[in-house]
N, C-alpha and C positions, 0 to 999 in steps of 0.2 A: 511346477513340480520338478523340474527335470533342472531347474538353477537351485532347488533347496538339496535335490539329492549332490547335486556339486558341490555345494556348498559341507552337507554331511560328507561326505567322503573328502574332504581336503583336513576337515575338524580330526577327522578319526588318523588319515594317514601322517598327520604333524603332532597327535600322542599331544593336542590339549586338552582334551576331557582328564578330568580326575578319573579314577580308578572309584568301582561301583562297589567296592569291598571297603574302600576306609578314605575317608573325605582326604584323608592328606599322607594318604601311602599310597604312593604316585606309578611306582614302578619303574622299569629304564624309560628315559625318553628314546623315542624315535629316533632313527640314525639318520633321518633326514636333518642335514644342518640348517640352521635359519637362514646362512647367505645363500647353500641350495633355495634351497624353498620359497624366500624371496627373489631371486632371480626372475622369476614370472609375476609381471604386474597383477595379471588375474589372480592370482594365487592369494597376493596381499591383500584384494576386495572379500576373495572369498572367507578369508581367515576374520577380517574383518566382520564379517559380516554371520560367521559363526559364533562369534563374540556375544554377539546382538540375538541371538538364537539360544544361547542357555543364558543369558541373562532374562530373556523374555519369559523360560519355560517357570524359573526362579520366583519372577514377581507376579504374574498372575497366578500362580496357586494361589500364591500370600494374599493378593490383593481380591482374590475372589474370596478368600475366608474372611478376610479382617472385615469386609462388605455386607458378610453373614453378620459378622460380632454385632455390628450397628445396631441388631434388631429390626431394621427398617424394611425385611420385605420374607415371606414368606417359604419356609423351606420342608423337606424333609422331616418328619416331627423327629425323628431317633436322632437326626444331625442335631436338630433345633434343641432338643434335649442335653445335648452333650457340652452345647455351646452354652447355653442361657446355665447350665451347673458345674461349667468350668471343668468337666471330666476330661481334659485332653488325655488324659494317660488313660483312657478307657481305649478295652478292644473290640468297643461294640460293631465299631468300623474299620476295612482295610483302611480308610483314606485318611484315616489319622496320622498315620504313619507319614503318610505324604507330608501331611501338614508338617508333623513334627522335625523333620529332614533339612537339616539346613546344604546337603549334596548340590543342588543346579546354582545354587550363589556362590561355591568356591569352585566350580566347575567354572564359572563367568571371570570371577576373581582371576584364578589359574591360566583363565585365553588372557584376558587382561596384563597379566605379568609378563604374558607373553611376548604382545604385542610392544610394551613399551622397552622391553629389553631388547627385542631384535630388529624394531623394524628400519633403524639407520641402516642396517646393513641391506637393507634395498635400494640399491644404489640407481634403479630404473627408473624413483620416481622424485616428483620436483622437492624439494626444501616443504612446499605451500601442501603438497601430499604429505607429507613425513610429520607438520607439525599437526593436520587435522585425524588423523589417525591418532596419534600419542594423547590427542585433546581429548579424543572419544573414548578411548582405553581410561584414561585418567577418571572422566562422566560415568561411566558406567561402572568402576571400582568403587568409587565413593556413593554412587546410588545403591549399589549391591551393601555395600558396610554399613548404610544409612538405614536400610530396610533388617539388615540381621541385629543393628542393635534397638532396632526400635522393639522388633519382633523376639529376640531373645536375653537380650540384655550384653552382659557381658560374653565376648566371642572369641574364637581365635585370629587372628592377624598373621596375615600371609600376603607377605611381601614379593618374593621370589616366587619365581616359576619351576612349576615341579619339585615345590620344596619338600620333602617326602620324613622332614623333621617333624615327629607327633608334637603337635602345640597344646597348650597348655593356653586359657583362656586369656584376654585381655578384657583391662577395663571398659564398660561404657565409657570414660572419658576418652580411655587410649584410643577405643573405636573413633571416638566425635575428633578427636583430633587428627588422626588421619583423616577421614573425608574431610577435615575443612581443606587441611592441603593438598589434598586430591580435585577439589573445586578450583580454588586457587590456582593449579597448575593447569587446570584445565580448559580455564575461560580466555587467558592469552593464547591459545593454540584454538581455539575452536573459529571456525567461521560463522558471519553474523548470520547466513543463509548457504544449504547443506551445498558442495560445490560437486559435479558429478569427476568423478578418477578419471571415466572415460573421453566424456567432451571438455572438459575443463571449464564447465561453466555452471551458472548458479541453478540449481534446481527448485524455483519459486513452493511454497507449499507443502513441499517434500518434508513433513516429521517425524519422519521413522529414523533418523540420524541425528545424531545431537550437536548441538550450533550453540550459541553466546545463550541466546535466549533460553534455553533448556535449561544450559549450567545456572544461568541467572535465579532462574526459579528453585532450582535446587536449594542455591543458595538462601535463597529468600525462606522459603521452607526450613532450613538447619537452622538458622538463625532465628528465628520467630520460637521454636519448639528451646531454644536456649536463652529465648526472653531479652535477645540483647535486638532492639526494635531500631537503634540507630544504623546498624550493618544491613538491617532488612531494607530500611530506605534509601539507602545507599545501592541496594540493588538494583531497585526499583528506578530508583533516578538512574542508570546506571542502564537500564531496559530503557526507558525513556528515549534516552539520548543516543543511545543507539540504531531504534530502531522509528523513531520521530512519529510516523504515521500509525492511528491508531485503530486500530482494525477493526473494522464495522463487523457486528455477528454475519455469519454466514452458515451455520449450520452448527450444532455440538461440537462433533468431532472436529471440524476444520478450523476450531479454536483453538485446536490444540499446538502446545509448544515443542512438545516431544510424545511419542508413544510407540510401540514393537507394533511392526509392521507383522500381521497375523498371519499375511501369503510365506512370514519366512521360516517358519515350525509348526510344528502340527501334534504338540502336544498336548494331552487332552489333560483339560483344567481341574480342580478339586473334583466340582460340582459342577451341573450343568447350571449355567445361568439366566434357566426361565423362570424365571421369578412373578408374584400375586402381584397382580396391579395395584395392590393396599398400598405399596412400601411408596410408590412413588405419588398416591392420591393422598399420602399423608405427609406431600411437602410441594405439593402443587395444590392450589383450592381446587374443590371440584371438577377434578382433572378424571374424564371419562371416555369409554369408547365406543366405538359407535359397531355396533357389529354388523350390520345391513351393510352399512358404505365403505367399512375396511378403512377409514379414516379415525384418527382425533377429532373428539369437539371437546371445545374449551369453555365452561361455561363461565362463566365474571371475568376477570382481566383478564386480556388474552397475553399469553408468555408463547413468546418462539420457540424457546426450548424444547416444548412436550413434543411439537412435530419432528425433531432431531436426533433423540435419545437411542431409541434401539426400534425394534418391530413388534408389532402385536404378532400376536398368532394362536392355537389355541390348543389344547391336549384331546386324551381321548374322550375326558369328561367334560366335554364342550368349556374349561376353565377359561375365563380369559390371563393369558399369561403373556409375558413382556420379553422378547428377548433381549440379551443388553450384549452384544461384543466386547473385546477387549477393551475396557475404557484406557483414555488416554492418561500416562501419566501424571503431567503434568496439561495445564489449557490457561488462556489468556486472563481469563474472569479472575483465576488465582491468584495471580500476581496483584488484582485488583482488591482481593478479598483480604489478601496477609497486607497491602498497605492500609487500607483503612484501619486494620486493630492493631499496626503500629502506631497509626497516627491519631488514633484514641488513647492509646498507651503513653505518650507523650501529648497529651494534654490539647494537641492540635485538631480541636473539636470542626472547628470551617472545611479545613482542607479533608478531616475526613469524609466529610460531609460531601465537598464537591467529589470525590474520586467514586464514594456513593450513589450516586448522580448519575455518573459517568456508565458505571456499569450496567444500574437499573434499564437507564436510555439504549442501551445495546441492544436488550433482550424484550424488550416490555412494547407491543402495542400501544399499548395505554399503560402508562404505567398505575399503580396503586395508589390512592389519592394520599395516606399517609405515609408516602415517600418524597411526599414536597412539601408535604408540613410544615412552615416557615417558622412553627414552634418546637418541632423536635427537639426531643432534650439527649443526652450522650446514652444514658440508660433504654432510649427505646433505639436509638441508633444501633447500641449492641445487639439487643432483641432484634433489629433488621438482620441486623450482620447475621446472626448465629442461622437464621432462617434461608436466607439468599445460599449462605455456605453449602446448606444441606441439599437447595435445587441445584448448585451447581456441582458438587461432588455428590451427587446422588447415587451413583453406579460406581466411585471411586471408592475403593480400601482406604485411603487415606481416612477417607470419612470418622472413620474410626476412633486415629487419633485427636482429631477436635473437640470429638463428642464427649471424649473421654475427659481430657483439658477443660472442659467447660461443664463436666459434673452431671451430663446430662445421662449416664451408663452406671447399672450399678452392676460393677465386675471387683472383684474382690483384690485389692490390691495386691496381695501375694500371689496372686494369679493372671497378671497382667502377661506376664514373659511366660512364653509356651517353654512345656520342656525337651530338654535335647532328645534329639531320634536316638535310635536303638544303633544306625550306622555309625555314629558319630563316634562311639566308644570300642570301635572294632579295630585293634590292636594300635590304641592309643591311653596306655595307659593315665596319662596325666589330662584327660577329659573329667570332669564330673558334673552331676547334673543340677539344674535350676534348683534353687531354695524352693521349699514346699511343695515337690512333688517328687511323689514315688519313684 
């Protein structure tokens, strides 16, 4: 508690948060100068790492709502109503407004700008410091742009720090091409494994900081969602060879390649995320729990997974309910997931198959006897894929967009992009809001 309050207080006294009144009327910055304020090594962890703090409060609203959208698990009926009729501009609820808010992504954007404009002038720390900070500012800018054009379409683009110029939207394209070379510039600066400021050494494990393999996956992700499948294996072979040894499951979470470290904010999320055990017993076979022994039992194929996910526990009306934490961004299985339906997508039926294989064998006791099928054909290989997708992004927002790409959601295509918050247009005249809604 007592390194996040350090952390808030370095954020507020260096005037990077945005201003709570208008996403991009900034105010004076702070007379603290960046060469001040870097002069203390701590300073630049902590700045750093408030970075990392409204980027986090940003994507789990989003990714806990978009996890709703899926349908896949049981909620509030007035929310579940609102969602399943696309009424986001309803004021049935305060927390729509949350949703609608695109405020904690340019809040993240804005440290981001930050960072990458001043941090040379910290002259305390090595070249190998200077380039994996700029790497992670760059990961986190383009994760932040990647998530507000998925989520609203066309956005504003804010380059500069404390740009206090009302913008005026940019294209989805103009969005997708900045993050590409925001990835791009960020995978030669990032380290293959997170390196600590203070010992100068590799912090094995550690995925609350972004490394090669995070931006990789980014990448893999942008690329697959723009259908260009060569770029995505390119990644992938690219993950490979970097990082050679292939890591045996160990747990859900500790598959992970990047995800916000939840000790470092403590903002409270949409919704709470105890969720029906339907959602997850409807992508796990007869996936149940045992209430006597406070354990999982798995009846037919045993999957490792279900023991990893999150926690039972249960309400006042004896429910049995699921708790899920922050899911992790980005996890290893993925990288395994978007190669395979590239490598269906280019026609390389084998090597799908073996990378198929590969993942099943991670996760699976025994695997499912129609996953060795020496006659599987590409059409049931898909059907594998779209199903494994779903246990493994079962608690992810991402989820969302697959489901949607694969026709399996029926959401009204003019109503795909939520519409802009009420903040958004508070004295910025040249804002206006999403097509088809109020």
């Amino acid at each position: 508690m007592k390194i996040l309050m350090r952390i808030m207080l370095v954020v507020l006294t260096i005037g990077l948060t945005v201003s709570c009144e208008d996403d991009f009327d900034n105010g004076t910055p702070n007379q603290t100068s960046p060469k001040d304020f870097f002069s203390k090594t701590e300073n630049v962890e902590l700045a750093v790492k408030g970075m990392y703090i409204s980027a986090a409060n940003a994507y789990d609203v989003h990714d806990d709502f978009l996890r709703l959208r899926t349908g896949m698990f049981k909620m509030d009926p007035a929310l579940e109503m609102i969602i399943a009729n696309n009424q986001m501009d309803s004021e049935a609820l305060p927390v729509l407004e949350k949703v609608r808010s695109w405020k904690h992504y340019y809040e993240a954007i804005n440290q981001c700008n930050y960072i990458l404009e001043n941090i040379t002038s910290a002259k305390t720390l090595l070249e190998r410091e200077v380039n994996s900070y700029k790497g992670e500012a760059y990961f986190l800018r383009a994760l932040m742009y990647w998530q507000l054009s998925n989520i609203w379409g066309d956005v504003p683009l804010v380059l500069k720090y404390n740009d206090a110029q009302p913008k005026a939207k940019s294209t989805v394209d103009k969005i997708k091409e900045q993050v590409q070379k925001d990835i791009e510039a960020a995978l030669p600066l990032l380290s293959v494994e997170y390196v600590s400021s203070e010992t100068g050494q590799k912090v094995t494990g550690d995925r609350s900081r972004a490394t090669k393999g995070a931006a990789l996956a980014l990448k893999m992700d942008f690329f697959l969602q723009q259908e260009n499948y060569t770029e995505v294996l390119a990644g992938y072979e690219m993950y490979a060879d970097i990082y050679k040894t292939k890591p045996a499951f160990n747990g859900w979470y500790r598959d992970a390649l990047f995800g916000f470290n939840a000790e470092w904010y403590s903002e409270k999320i949409l919704v709470s995320t105890l969720m029906n055990m339907d959602g997850l017993s409807s992508v796990y076979e007869a996936f149940q729990y045992d209430a006597e022994l406070k354990k999982f039992d798995e009846r037919g194929t045993p999957d490792k997974r279900v023991r990893s996910i999150g926690i039972v526990t249960r309400d006042n009306s004896d429910a049995v309910l699921f708790y899920i934490p922050s899911a992790p961004v980005y996890r290893y299985p993925e990288l395994l997931l978007m190669a395979i339906e590239a490598k269906l997508h280019q026609d390389a039926f084998d090597d799908a198959k073996a990378i198929f294989t590969e993942m099943v064998e991670r996760v699976y006791e025994r695997a499912p006897d129609k996953y060795s099928d020496a006659d599987m054909t590409k059409a049931q290989l898909t059907e594998y894929l779209k199903l494994e997708r779903k246990r493994e992004l079962v608690v992810s927002g991402r989820l969302f967009w697959k489901m949607l790409k694969d026709g399996e959601l029926s959401i009204d295509e003019n109503k795909v992009y939520l519409p802009v918050g009420e903040d958004a247009f508070e004295h910025n005249p040249n804002m206006i809001q999403n097509p088809n809604w109020n």
